[in-house]
N, C-alpha and C positions, 0 to 999 in steps of 0.2 A: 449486447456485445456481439460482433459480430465472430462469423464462424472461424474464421484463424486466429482473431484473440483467443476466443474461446479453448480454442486446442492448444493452443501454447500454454497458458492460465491452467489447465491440466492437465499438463506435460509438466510445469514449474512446481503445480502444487505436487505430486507426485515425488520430486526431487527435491522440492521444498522438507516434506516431511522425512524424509529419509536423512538426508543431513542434520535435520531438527531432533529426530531420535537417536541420531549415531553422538550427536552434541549433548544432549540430556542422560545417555547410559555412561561417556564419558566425562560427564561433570563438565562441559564445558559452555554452557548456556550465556555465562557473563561475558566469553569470549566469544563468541558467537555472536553476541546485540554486539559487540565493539564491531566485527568484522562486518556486518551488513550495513552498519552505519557509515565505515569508513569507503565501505566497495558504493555506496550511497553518492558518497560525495565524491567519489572518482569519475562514476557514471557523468556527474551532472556536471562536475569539471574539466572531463577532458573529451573533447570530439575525438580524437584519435581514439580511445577506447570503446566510444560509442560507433565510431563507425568499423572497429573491429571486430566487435559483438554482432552488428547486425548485416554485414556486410557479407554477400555468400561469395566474394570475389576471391575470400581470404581461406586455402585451404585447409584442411586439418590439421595437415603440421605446423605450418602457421598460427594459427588458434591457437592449439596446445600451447606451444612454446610460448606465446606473449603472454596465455591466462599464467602461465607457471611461472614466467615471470613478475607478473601483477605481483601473485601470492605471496612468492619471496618477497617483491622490497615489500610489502604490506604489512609481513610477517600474517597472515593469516592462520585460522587455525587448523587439525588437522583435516578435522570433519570439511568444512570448508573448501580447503585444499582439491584435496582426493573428491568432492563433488562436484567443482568448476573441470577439473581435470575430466572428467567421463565424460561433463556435456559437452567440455570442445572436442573429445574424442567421437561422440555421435555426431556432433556439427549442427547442438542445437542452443550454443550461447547466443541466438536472439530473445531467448526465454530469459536472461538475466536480470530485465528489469522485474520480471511479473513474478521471477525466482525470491530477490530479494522482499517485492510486499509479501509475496505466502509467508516466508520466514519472519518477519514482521508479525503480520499475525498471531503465526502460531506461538513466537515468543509472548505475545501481550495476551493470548490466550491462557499458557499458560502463565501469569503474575494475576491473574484473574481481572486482567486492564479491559477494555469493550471501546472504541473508538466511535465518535461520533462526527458525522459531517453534517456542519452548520453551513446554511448559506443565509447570510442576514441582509437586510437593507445597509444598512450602515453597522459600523465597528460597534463592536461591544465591549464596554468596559471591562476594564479586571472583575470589578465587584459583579457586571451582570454575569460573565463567561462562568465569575467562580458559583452564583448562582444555580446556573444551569449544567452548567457538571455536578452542583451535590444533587438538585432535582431528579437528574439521568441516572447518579449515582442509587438515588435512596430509590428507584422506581424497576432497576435492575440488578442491585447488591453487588454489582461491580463496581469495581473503577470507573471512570469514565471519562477517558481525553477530547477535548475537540479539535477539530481541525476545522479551519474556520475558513470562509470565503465569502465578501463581500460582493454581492449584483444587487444596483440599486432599479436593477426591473424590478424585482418585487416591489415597491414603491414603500412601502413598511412591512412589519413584522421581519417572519423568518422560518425557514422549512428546515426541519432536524430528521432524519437520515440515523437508524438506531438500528443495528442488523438487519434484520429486515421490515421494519417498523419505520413509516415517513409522517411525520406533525407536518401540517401544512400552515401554517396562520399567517400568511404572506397576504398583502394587500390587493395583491396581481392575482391572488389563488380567489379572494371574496370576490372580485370585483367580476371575475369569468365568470362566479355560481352565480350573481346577480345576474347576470347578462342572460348565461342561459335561464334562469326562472322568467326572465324578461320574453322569451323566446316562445317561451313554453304559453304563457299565460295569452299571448296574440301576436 
């Protein structure tokens, strides 16, 4: 990661958990996953939003007033609210995308969920996906979602990505070890 994601990612998580906890003391955790999903798909739906977030063209009163607009027609909730409100007030809503995965997160954190990123050769069935989530599951006593993404560079297998824990069994991963023992040996 480089160093200004990095700082931003730390700036979000920061305001991440602060929303997360003001949402959880008022019981509002259910509305909470609605809002981050709905601000989710506004993100990914409209360039005008995105380029109002990341845009430093646009100044703070600016900001304010369209995030506070967002909020209303969204009906977002308070915790919510009052948190997009402060970042446009500091003039740091380019952390919004990285705001909403921490919230993410920490919701699936706490539901004791655990996300896993697969990258396979090719698609995997229901029956295997649902395999390999009870496998993750019974191996870490979580939950366990995948999110899945198809590169047919690995030539087969598939590399799973489990906190901080990476399975490599990818064909493109044996075929480098071969290579380099090939290396090694003359």
């Amino acid at each position: 990661m480089s160093e200004p994601a990095s700082i931003s990612a730390a700036i979000a998580g920061r305001y991440a958990t602060a929303i997360f906890d003001l949402a959880k003391e008022l019981g509002l955790l259910p509305a909470l996953e609605v809002d981050i999903d709905a601000l989710s798909a506004a993100l990914a739906s409209s360039a005008e939003l995105r380029e109002m977030v990341a845009s430093p063209l646009y100044g703070r009163g600016e900001q304010a007033s369209a995030i506070a607009a967002v909020s209303r027609a969204m009906h977002l909730s308070v915790p919510v609210t009052n948190g997009l409100a402060l970042i446009a007030e500091k003039r740091r809503l380019f952390i919004l995308p990285q705001l909403l995965k921490a919230l993410s997160a920490l919701i699936a954190e706490a539901k004791g969920i655990e996300t896993a990123e697969v990258v396979s050769a090719a698609a995997l069935s229901d029956a295997q996906s649902a395999e390999l989530a009870a496998a993750l599951s019974a191996s870490t006593g979580k939950t366990v979602k995948l999110n899945v993404a198809i590169d047919d560079s690995l030539i087969g297998g598939m590399i799973v990505r489990l906190g901080s824990r990476m399975i490599d069994t990818s064909v493109r991963a044996k075929l480098a070890s071969l290579q380099n023992a090939m290396k090694e040996v003359g």
